[in-house]
N, C-alpha and C positions, 0 to 999 in steps of 0.2 A: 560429258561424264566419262569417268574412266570405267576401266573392265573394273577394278575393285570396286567402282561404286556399284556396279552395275549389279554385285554379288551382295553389297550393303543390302541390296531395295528387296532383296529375296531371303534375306538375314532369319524374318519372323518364323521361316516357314518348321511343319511339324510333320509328324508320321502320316503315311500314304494313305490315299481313302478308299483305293479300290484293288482287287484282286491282281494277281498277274495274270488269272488266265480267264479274266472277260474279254471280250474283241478290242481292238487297236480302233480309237477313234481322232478325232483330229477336232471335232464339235467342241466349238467355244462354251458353247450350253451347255453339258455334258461335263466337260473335263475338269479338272477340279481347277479352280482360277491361279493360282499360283505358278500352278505346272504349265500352263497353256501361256503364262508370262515369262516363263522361264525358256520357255521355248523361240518365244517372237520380242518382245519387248529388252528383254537382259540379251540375248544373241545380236539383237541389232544394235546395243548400246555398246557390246563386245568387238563388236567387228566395226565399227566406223569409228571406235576412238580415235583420239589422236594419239598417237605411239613415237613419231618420226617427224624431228624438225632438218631445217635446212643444215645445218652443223653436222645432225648426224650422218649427213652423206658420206661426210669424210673419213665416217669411223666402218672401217670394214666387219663385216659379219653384222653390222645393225639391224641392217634389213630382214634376214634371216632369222635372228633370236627375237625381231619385234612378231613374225609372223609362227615361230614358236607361240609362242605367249597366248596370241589370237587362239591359237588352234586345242592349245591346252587349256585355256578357258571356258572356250566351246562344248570343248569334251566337258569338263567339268558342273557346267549348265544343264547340258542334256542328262548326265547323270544325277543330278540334284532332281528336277522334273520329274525322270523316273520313280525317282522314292516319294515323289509327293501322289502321280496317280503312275501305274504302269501299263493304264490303258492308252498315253502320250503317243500316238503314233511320231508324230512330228520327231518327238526325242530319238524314240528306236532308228529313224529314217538318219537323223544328226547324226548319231552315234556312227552308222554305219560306212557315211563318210570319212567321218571323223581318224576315225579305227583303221582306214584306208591311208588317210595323211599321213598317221605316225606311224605306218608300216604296223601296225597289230593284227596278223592276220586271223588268227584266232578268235580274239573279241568280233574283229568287222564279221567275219562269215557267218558267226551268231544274229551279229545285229542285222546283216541285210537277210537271213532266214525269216525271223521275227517282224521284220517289213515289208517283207514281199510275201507271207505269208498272210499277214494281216491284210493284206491289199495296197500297201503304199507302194510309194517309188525313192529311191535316192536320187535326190537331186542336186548337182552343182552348178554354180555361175563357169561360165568357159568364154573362150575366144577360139574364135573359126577362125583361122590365117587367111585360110583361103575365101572369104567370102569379105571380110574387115576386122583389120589388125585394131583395129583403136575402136572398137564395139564390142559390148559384154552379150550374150546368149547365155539362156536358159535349158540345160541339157535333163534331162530327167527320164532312169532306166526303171523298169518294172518287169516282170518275168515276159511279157507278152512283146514290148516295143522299146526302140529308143525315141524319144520327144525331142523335139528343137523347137525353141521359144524367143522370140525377140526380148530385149531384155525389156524394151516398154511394153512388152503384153501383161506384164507383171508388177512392174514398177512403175507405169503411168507415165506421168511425162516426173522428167529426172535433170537436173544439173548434168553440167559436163565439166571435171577439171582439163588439168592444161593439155592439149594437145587430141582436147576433147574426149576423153576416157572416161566413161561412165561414172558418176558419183552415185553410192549406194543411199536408199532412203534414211530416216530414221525410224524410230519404235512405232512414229507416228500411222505408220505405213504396216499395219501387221498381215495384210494380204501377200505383202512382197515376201516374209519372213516366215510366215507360214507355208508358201508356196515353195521356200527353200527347202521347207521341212518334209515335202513331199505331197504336202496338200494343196493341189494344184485345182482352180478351178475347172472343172469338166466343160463348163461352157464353151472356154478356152479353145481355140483351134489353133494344134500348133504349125508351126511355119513347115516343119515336116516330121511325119510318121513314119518309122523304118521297122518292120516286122522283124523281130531276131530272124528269122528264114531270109529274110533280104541281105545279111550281114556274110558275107563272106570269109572276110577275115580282118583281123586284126593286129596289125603291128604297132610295137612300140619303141618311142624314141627315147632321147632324154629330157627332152620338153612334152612331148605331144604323143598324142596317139592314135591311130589311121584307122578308118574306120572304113571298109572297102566293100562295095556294095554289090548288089547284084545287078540294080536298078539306078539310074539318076536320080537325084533329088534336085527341086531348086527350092536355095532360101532367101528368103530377102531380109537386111539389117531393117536397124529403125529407121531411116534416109531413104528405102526404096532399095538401095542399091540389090540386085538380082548376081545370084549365081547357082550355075548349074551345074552339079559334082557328082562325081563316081566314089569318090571318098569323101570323108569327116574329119578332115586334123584337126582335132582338137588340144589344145591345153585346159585340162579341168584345173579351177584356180584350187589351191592350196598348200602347194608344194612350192618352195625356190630351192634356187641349187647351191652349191658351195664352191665357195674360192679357197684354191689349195698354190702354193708357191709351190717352183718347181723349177729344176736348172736344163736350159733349153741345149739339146745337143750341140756340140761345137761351139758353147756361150759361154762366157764368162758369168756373165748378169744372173741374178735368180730372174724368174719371170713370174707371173702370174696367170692362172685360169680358170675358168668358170666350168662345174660338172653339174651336168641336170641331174634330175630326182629319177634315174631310168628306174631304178628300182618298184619307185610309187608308180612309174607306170606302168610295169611288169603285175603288179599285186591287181592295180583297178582290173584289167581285163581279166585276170588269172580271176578273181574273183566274181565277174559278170560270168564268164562262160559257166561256171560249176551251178550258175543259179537258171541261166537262160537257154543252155546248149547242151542238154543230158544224151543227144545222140553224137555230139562231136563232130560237127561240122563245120564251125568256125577252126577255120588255121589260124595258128597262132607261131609264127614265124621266130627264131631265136632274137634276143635281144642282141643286140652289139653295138653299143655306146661306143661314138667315137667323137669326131667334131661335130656340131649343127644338132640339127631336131634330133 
């Protein structure tokens, strides 16, 4: 199903049924059933379409305006939710992300207030380099801690496409999609608990962002595989970079190359510390995008 169907299946819906300022709840029971579909069921039909055939490889910037698209939709869902109940934690938690990917700093600092006030968490899918390159983790921030999550604690057992990179569930799955939303099951014990006071500092790259501890952590992927780290380089998925032509000193040729999202990574921290770090303690090192991470 495509993202515009996925917007068809939510087409009926009508005026919001609850208050903006009763508490933020995530309860399937509770939340008005459109909104709580809006949230898991349309987001997961959203984000595993199919967008991108083998042809479009060859077409440059594909990749980037299919993952526009994604991201604008998203936002779009989560805001639709909203007007149905604005008690949606799930939505406020999306948004907050979301508002982060498109660089909105504004909107995001409202919506992760609104979520971490409420008691949720923003949570993204990531990749640990340092623990396994070709395995998705479950990262999720709240005012108290950072979470690390294997991605089958969430998603069960799961497909792998080529080269074995996690394939995301469908609608079918709304524990995984909800869990994205910040409602994470508490039963849950994540792979590792890092106390904002454990976090030293943070730099950023143009892919990734370093998460530098006070303490070691070890995490284990889905395969067992064990790593024991002083730091967290993370890539949080939602961001790709852009390819800019460019005439390479002493060349003739134009040439070509790739700039990561430093920006997006500059906002996520800049935005964690104003909600986590009110004595200012985490360093936060200048940016200086050059070659690599």
């Amino acid at each position: 199903m495509t993202p515009c169907a996925a917007l068809l299946l939510m087409s009926t819906l009508t005026a919001a049924v609850a208050s903006s300022d009763d508490p933020l709840t995530c309860d399937r029971d509770v939340l008005d059933r459109d909104s709580y579909r809006l949230t898991t069921d349309a987001q997961a039909l959203n984000v595993t379409a199919e967008r991108h055939t083998w042809w479009d490889s060859f077409r440059l910037g594909k990749h980037e305006a299919d993952l526009a698209d994604l991201n604008d939709t998203a936002t779009y869902l989560a805001q639709r939710a909203l007007e149905r109940d604005p008690r949606n934690r799930m939505a406020h938690a999306i948004l907050a992300r979301q508002f982060l990917v498109a660089e909105e700093p504004g909107a995001a600092e409202e919506a992760w207030r609104r979520t971490l006030d409420g008691g949720g968490a923003v949570v993204w899918t990531a990749t640990l380099y340092d623990v396994d390159a070709r395995t998705y983790f479950v990262m999720a921030f709240d005012r108290a801690a950072i979470r690390v999550y294997r991605f089958g604690q969430l998603a069960g057992a799961y497909k792998k496409r080529f080269g074995g990179i996690p394939e995301l569930p469908g609608p079918e799955n709304a524990r995984f999609w909800a869990s994205l939303g910040g409602c994470l099951d508490p039963a849950l014990t994540p792979e590792a608990s890092v106390p904002w006071t454990g976090v030293r500092e943070i730099k950023a790259g143009n892919w990734v962002l370093w998460f530098k501890l006070t303490r070691p952590v070890t995490i284990s992927n889905d395969s067992g595989k064990r790593k024991t780290l002083n730091e967290i380089k993370v890539n949080l998925h939602g961001r790709t970079g852009t390819l800019e032509v460019y005439k390479p000193v002493g060349g003739e040729q134009l040439a070509m190359r790739g700039r990561g999202p430093a920006g997006y990574q500059d906002l996520v921290r800049r935005t964690l510390v104003k909600f986590v770090d009110p004595e200012k303690r985490i360093a936060l090192p200048p940016v200086k995008p050059g070659v690599g991470w």
